[in-house]
N, C-alpha and C positions, 0 to 999 in steps of 0.2 A: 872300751875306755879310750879316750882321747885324750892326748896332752900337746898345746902348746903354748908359743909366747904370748901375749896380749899385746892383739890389735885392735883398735878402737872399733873398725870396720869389719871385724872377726863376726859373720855370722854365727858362729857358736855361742857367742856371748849374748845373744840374743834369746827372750822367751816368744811362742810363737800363740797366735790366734786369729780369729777372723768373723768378722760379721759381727762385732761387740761382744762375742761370750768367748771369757776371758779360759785362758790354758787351765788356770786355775780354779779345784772346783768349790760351787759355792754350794759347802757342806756344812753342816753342825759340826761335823767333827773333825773340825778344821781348829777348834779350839783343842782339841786333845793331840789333834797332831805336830801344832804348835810347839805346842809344848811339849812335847818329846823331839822333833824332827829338827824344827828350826828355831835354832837356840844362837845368844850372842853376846859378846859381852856383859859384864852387869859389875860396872864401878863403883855402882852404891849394891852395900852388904845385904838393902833391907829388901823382902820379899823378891829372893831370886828363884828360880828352877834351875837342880842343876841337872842336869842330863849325863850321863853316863854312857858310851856305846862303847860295845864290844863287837869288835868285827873277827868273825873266824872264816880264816882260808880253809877250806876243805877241798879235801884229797878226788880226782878226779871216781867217779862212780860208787862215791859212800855219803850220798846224799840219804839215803834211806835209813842208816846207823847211826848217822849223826841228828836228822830230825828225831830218831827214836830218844835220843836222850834228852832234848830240848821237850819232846813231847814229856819224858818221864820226870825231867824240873818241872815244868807248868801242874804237873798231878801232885810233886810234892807242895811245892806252891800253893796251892787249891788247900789240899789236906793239912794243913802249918798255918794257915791263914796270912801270907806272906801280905806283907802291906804294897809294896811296889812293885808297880806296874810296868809290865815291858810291852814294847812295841817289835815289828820284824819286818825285813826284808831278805829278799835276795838279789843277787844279783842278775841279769838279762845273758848275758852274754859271757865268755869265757871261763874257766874254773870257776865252780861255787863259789861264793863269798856270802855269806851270810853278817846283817849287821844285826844286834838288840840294843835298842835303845830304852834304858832305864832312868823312869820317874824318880827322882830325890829331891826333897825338902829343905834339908840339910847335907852339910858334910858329915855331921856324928851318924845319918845313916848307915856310912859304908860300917860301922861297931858293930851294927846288927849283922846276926848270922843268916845265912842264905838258907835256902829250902834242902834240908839235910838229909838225900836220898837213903841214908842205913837207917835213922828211923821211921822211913815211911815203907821201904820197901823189903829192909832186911838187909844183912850183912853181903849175901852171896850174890844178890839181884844187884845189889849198890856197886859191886866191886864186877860185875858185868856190863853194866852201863858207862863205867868210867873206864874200862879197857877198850868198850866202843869208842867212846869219847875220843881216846887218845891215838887210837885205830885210824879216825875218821879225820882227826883235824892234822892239817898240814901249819899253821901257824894262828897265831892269837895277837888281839891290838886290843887296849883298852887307851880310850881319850874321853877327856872331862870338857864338857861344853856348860856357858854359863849366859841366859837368857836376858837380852835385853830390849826392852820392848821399841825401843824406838828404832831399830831394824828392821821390826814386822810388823807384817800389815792383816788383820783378820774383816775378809769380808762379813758384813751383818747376815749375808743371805744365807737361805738356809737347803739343806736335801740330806734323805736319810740315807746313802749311800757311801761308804765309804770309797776313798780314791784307790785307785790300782797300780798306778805307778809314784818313782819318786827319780829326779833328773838331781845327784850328787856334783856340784861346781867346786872344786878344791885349788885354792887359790897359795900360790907363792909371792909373798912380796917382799920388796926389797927393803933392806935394812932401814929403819928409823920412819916407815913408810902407813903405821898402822894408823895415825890421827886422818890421813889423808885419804886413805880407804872408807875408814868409817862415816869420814864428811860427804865420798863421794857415794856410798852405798844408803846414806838417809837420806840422801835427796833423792836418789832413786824412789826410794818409797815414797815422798811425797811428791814426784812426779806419778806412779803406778796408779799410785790408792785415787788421783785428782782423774788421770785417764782413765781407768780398767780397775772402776769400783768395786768388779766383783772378783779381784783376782785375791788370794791369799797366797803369800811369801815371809821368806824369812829370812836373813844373815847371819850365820856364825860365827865367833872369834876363839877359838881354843883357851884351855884354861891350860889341864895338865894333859899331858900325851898327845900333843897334836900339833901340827907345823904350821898351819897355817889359817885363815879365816874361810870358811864353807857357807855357801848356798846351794838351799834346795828346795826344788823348783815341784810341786805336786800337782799330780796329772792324776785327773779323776778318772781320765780311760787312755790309752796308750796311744787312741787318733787323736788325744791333743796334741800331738808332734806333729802331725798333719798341717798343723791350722797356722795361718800369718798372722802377725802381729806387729806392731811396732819393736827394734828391739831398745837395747838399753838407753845407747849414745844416742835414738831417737828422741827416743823418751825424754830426756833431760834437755835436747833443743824444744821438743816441742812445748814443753810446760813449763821452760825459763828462759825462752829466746837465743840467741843466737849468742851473746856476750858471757852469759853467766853460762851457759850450758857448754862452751865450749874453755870455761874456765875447770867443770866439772870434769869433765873428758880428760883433760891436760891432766888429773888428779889420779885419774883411773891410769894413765899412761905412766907417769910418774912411780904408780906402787905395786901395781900390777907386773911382774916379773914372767910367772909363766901362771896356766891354769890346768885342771884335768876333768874330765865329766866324767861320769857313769852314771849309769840308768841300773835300776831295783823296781823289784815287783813285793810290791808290798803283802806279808803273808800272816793275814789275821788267823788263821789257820795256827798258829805259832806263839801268837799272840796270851799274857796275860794279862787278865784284869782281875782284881778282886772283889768278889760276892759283895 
């Protein structure tokens, strides 16, 4: 994990790549990661995604007891016919962290009840699994993210491979600061999507439980960190000139207070989807 202030010239603020194929991979299933992953605002009510993640800090060497219970929800899930969809990472580096990112429709989603392990597994099994549970986890987040599409960009191309990594940007800005991130984070995209046609990205702006607006940056294999690229504050000179790009910049200086990354390994393994 890294955190600091925002410099416009701050290589970390930068994505990277090289020889015109983009960090980003150009997958099919850039549509469903979208939409679970990279979520953003959404001012208007109609046709949002809202995303759900839950991130659990786990206790250092009970990675084992705690996949087992995440594995034993996705079975009752399966067996319940559970309608939504969760996505999964981990963490690269430092104490565990696991995040799930859950598919919703609606808010009357969260009425519905979850995958109810006493009647799939039994009273005695049920009440085993959740002593793991509580054995294994060192702490719990839940934040509400809400999709807006004019932050992300889905390339048209395609490949049946899922990505393996995910690059977490979590942004601190300064009070009264949020119109000016958003103006400078959509011209971003239409600077990317007009260079680096085949990158997919996405912007997020917290709804409930969360501090601040998130990008995240997906790596179809872990040597897209290898590769050069133009980075952001380029991108905006090169595809608005010198005048307006460096009115953008001033924008990002302006709301941009501090930032934090971390890198996840994406684990389909973890993963559900329903039948």
């Amino acid at each position: 994990m890294m955190k600091a202030s925002f410099n416009p010239k701050d290589v970390s603020f930068k994505a990277k790549q090289t020889g015109g194929n983009s960090i980003m991979p150009k997958s099919k299933w850039m549509a469903l990661f979208l939409a679970c992953f990279l979520v953003a605002p959404a001012f208007s009510q109609d046709d949002q995604t809202i995303t759900q993640v839950i991130t659990f800090s786990v206790k250092t060497g009970m990675n084992v007891q705690f996949e087992e219970v995440v594995s034993a929800f996705r079975e009752a899930s399966r067996r319940q016919g559970q309608d939504n969809y969760w996505l999964s990472a981990q963490s690269v580096s430092g104490d565990p962290v696991y995040r799930f990112h859950v598919n919703r429709s609606a808010w009357g989603d969260l009425s519905s009840p979850g995958p109810q392990l006493v009647e799939v597994f039994g009273a005695e099994e049920a009440a085993r699994l959740m002593g793991l549970l509580a054995d294994s986890v060192a702490s719990e987040h839940v934040a509400f993210f809400l999709e807006d599409a004019d932050g992300s960009y889905t390339s048209p191309a395609g490949s049946e491979e899922p990505p393996e990594g995910l690059v977490y940007i979590d942004f601190t800005l300064n009070a009264g600061t949020a119109p000016m991130f958003l103006e400078m984070v959509r011209a971003q995209k239409v600077a990317s999507s007009a260079l680096y046609p085949d990158e997919s990205f996405g912007v997020s702006v917290a709804d409930f439980g969360a501090s601040g607006p998130r990008t995240i940056l997906v790596l179809q294999s872990f040597s897209d960190l290898d590769r050069e690229s133009l980075g952001v504050v380029e991108r905006l000179f090169e595809h608005f000139g010198q005048e307006e790009g460096a009115r953008l910049v001033e924008l990002a200086s302006q709301s941009i207070a501090s930032f934090e990354t971390t890198l996840f390994r994406t684990r389909p393994d973890l993963n559900y989807q329903p039948e």
